[in-house]
N, C-alpha and C positions, 0 to 999 in steps of 0.2 A: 132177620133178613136172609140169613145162611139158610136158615129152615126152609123158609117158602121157596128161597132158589132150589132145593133139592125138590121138595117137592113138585115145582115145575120140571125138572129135569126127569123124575121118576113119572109122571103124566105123559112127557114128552115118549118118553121109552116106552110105556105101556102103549100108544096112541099107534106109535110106528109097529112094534109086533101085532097089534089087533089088524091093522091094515097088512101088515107082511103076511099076517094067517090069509083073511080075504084072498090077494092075489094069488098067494100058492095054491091056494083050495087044497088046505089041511085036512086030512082026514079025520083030525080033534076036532070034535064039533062041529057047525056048519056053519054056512055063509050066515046064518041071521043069527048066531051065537056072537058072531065076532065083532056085526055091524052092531050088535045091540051094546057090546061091550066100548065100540070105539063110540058110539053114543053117550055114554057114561061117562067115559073118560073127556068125552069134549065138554060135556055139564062139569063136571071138578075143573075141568079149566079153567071156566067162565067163571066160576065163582070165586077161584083162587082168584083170578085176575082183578075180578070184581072187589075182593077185598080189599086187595093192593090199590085201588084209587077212593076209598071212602078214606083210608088211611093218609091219602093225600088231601082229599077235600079237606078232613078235619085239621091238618095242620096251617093248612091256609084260614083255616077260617080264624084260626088264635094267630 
């Protein structure tokens, strides 16, 4: 459970500097380097997330 909370928390912090690059218009890279990263990072979200409730289905179901 500690694990997956960090790794939420380390998606969460990735999610916010890809977005923080975007608004500043960093000169690392470009606007469609950043969005294509906070894309990615919203996919690892989903799926973290997604795990954490098949993990609940199954113990409902026993």
């Amino acid at each position: 459970m500690l694990q997956q909370m960090m790794r939420l928390n380390l998606y969460s912090g990735l999610g916010f500097f890809a977005f923080a690059m975007i608004v500043l218009n960093n000169p690392i890279g470009n606007t469609a380097t950043w969005l294509t990263s906070l894309i990615l990072i919203g996919i690892g979200f989903w799926i973290e997330l997604g795990d954490d409730f098949q993990e609940d289905e199954d113990d409902q179901d026993n």
